[in-house]
Legacy VTK file of the C-alpha trace (Angstrom):
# vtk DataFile Version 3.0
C-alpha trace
ASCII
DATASET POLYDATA
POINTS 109 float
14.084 -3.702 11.561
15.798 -7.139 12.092
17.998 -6.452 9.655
19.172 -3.301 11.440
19.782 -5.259 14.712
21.675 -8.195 13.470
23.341 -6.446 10.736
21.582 -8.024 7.523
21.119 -6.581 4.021
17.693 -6.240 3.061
17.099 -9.688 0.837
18.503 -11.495 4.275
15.957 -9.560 6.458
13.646 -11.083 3.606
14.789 -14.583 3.835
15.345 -14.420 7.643
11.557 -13.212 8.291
9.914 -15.734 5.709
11.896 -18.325 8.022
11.214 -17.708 11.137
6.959 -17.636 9.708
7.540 -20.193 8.080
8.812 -21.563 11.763
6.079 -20.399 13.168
3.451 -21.579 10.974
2.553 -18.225 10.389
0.780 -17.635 6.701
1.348 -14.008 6.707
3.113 -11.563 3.960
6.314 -11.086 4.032
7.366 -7.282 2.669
9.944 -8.259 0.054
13.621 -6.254 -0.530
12.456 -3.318 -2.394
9.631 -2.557 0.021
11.818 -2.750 3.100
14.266 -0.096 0.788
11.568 2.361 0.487
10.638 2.087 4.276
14.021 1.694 5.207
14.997 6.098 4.467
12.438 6.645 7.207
14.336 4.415 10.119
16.536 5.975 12.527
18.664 3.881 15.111
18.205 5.097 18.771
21.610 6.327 19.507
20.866 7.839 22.703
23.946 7.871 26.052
21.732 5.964 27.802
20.583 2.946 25.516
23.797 0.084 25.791
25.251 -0.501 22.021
24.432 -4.606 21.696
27.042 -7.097 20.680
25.173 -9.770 19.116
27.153 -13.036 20.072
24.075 -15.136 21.328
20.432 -14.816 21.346
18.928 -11.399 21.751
15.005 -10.933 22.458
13.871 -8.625 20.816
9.878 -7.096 22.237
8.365 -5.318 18.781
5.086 -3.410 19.314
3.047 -1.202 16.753
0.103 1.380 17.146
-1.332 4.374 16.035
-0.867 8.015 17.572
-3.582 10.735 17.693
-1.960 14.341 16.408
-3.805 17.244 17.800
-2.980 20.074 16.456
-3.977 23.808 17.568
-7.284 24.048 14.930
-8.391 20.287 15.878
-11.481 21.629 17.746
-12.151 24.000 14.705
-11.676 20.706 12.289
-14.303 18.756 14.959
-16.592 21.597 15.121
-16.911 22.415 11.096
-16.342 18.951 9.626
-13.260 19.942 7.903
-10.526 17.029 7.683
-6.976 17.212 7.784
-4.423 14.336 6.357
-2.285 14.594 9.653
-5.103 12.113 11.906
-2.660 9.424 12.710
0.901 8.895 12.412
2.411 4.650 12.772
4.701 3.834 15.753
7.313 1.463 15.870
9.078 0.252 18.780
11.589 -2.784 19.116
13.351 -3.457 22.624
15.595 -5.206 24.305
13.805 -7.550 26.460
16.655 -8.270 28.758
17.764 -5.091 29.424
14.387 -2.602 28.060
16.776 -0.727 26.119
15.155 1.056 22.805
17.055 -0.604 20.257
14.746 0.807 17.046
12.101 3.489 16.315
10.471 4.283 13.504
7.600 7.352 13.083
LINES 1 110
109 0 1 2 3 4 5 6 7 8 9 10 11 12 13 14 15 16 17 18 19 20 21 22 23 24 25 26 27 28 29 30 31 32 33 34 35 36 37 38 39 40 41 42 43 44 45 46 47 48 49 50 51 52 53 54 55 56 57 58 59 60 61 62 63 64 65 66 67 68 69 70 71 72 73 74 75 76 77 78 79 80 81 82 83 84 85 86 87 88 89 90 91 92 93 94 95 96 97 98 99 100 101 102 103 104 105 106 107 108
């Protein structure tokens, strides 16, 4: 995801992410190159009218959030009612946004 907003290739998003952790004194995993490559065929850059294309030419805040999404489908009362479980629960949100401005800059599903 940082990669995609400053224009990095994956082993920078690495390096840049283990830095600013590090930084942070922060001991948490970092996902290395070929993990972000697998994930990466999922993302999809909001390229909406109304979200502003960013320039990058000073600091940029950037607000990232994660959760989980409940999928109801039309037999989720059957599924409830007879025990029967589906593989479609929960899908994984990913949001990053421009604090300054609130526009959606990444989402991933």
């Amino acid at each position: 995801m940082l990669g995609m907003v400053f224009g990095l290739r994956l082993r920078q998003s690495e390096g840049l992410l283990s830095s600013v952790l590090d930084m942070m004194v922060l001991d948490l995993p970092v996902p290395d190159h070929t993990t972000l490559s697998r994930r990466a065929r999922t993302w999809k850059l909001s390229a909406s009218s109304n979200d502003r294309q960013h320039v990058v030419d000073g600091t940029i805040h950037v607000l990232v959030d994660s959760t989980e999404l409940k999928v109801y489908g039309a037999g989720q009362w059957l599924e409830e009612k007879h025990g029967a479980k589906s593989r479609r629960g929960w899908r994984k949100l990913h949001l990053a946004v421009d604090a300054d401005s609130g526009a959606r800059l990444l989402h991933i599903v």
